[in-house]
C-alpha positions in Angstrom: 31.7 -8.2 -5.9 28.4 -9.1 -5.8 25.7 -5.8 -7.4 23.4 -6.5 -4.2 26.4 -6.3 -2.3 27.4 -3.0 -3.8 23.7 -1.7 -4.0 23.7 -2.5 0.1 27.2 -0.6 0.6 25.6 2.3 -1.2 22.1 2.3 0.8 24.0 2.2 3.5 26.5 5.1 2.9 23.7 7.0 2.1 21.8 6.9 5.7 25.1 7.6 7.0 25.1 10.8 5.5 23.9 13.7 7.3 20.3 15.2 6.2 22.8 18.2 4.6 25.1 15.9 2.8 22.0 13.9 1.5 20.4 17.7 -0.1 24.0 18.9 -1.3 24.7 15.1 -3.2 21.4 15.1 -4.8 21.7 19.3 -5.6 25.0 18.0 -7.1 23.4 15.0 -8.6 20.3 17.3 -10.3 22.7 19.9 -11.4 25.0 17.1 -13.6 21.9 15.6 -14.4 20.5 19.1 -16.0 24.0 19.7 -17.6 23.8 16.0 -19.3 20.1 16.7 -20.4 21.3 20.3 -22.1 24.6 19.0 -23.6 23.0 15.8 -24.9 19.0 16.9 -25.6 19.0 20.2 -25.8 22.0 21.7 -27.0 22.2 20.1 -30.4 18.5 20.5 -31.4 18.9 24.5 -30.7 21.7 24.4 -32.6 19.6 22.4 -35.2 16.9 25.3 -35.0 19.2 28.4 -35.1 20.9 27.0 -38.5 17.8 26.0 -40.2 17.2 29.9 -42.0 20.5 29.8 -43.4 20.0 26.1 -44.5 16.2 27.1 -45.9 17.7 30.1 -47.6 20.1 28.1 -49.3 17.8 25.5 -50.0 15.4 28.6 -51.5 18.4 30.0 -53.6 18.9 26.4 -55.1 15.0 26.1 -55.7 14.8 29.5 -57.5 18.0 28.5 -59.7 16.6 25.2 -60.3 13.3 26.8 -61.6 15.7 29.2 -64.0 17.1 26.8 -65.4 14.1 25.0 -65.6 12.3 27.9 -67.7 15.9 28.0 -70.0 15.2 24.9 -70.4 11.7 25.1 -71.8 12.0 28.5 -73.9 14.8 26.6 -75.4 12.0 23.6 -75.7 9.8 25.8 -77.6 12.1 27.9 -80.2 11.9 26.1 -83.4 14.5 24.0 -84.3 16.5 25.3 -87.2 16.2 23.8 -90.8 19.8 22.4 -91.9 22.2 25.1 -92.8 20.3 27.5 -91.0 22.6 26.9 -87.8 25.6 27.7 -89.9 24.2 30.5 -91.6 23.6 32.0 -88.6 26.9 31.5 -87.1 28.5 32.7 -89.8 26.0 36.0 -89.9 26.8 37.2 -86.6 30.3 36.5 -85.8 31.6 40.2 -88.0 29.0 41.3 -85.9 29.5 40.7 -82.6 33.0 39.1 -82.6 35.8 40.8 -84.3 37.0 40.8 -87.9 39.9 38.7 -87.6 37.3 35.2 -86.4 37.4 32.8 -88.6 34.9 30.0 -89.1 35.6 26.5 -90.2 33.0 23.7 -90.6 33.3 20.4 -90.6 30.3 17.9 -90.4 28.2 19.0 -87.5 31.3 20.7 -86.2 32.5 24.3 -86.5 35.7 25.5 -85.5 36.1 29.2 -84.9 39.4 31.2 -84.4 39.0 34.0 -81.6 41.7 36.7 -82.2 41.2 39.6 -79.8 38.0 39.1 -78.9 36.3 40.9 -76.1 35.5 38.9 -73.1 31.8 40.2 -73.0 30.9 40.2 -76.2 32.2 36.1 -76.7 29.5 35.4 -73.7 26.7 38.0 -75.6 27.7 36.0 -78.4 28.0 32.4 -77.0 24.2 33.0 -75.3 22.7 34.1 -78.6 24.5 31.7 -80.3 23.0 28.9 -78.1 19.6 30.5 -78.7 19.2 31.5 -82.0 21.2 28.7 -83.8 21.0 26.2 -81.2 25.2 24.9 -81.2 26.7 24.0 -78.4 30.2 24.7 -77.5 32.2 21.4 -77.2 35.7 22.4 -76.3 37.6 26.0 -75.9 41.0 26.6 -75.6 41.6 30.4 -74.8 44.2 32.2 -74.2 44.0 36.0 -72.8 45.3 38.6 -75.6 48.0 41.1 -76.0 50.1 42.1 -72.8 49.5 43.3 -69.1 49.3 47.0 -69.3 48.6 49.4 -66.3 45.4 51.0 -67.2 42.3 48.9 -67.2 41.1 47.7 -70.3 38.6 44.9 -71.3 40.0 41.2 -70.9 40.7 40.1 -74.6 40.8 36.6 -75.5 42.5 34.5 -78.7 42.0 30.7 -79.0 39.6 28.2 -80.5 35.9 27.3 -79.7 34.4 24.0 -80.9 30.6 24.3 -81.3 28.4 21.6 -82.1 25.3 22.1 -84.5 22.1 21.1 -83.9 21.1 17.3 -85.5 19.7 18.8 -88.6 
């Protein structure tokens, strides 16, 4: 079928229609026409504009973490690096400390190896964060295990394994 065939049927359907008809088809055609233009237009960009605080907070809380780390970063920058030995030293200083008795420390190269045995879960990450601080070693690898059995009273989580900490190039 020809379109200006088509386009000719329709014209004439329309003046066919009574004035009524004509108002109701193009009420009908206006209301569609507003649902199309909400659904398609409008819709999604409210949507867009009702989501962006909890996008922009998260964005924020990413920012702000990003600028703590940043500062880490450059404290870390600015504590002088430690002379050779030092590192060790001061690993082996505060692990009686801080750790428990039973640790053991074993060095090898730019490489220490240290034995947990019971060790409270808080004072490894005190220890850990002051370790990376003051001496400047890294933990490489960590294999721990929790200690002791379950028991029915609360008690603070105690750990045995190994940590593998790398010293600072000296």
């Amino acid at each position: 079928m020809n379109p200006n065939t088509r386009t000719q049927q329709l014209r004439a359907h329309w003046a066919a229609l009574a004035p009524r008809e004509q108002s109701l088809v193009l009420a009908a055609a206006a209301i569609v026409g507003l649902a199309l233009l909400w659904w398609l237009l409008l819709a999604p960009a409210l949507a867009q504009l009702r989501a962006s605080p909890a996008r922009h907070a998260a964005v924020n809380a990413q920012l702000q973490q990003m600028l703590s780390l940043q500062a880490e970063a450059q404290r870390l920058k600015e504590v002088p690096r430690p002379q050779p030995g030092e590192a060790l030293r001061t690993l082996q200083a505060s692990m009686p400390r801080q750790l428990s008795p039973a640790t053991q420390l074993q060095a090898v190269g730019d490489r220490v190896t240290i034995t947990l045995k019971a060790v409270p879960a808080e004072s490894l990450a005190q220890w850990l964060a002051q370790v990376r601080s003051t001496s400047r070693a890294t933990p490489v690898e960590a294999r721990l295990v929790r200690s002791g059995t379950a028991t029915p009273t609360p008690t603070p989580t105690l750990w045995d394994g190994t940590l593998v900490l790398a010293l600072p190039p000296g």
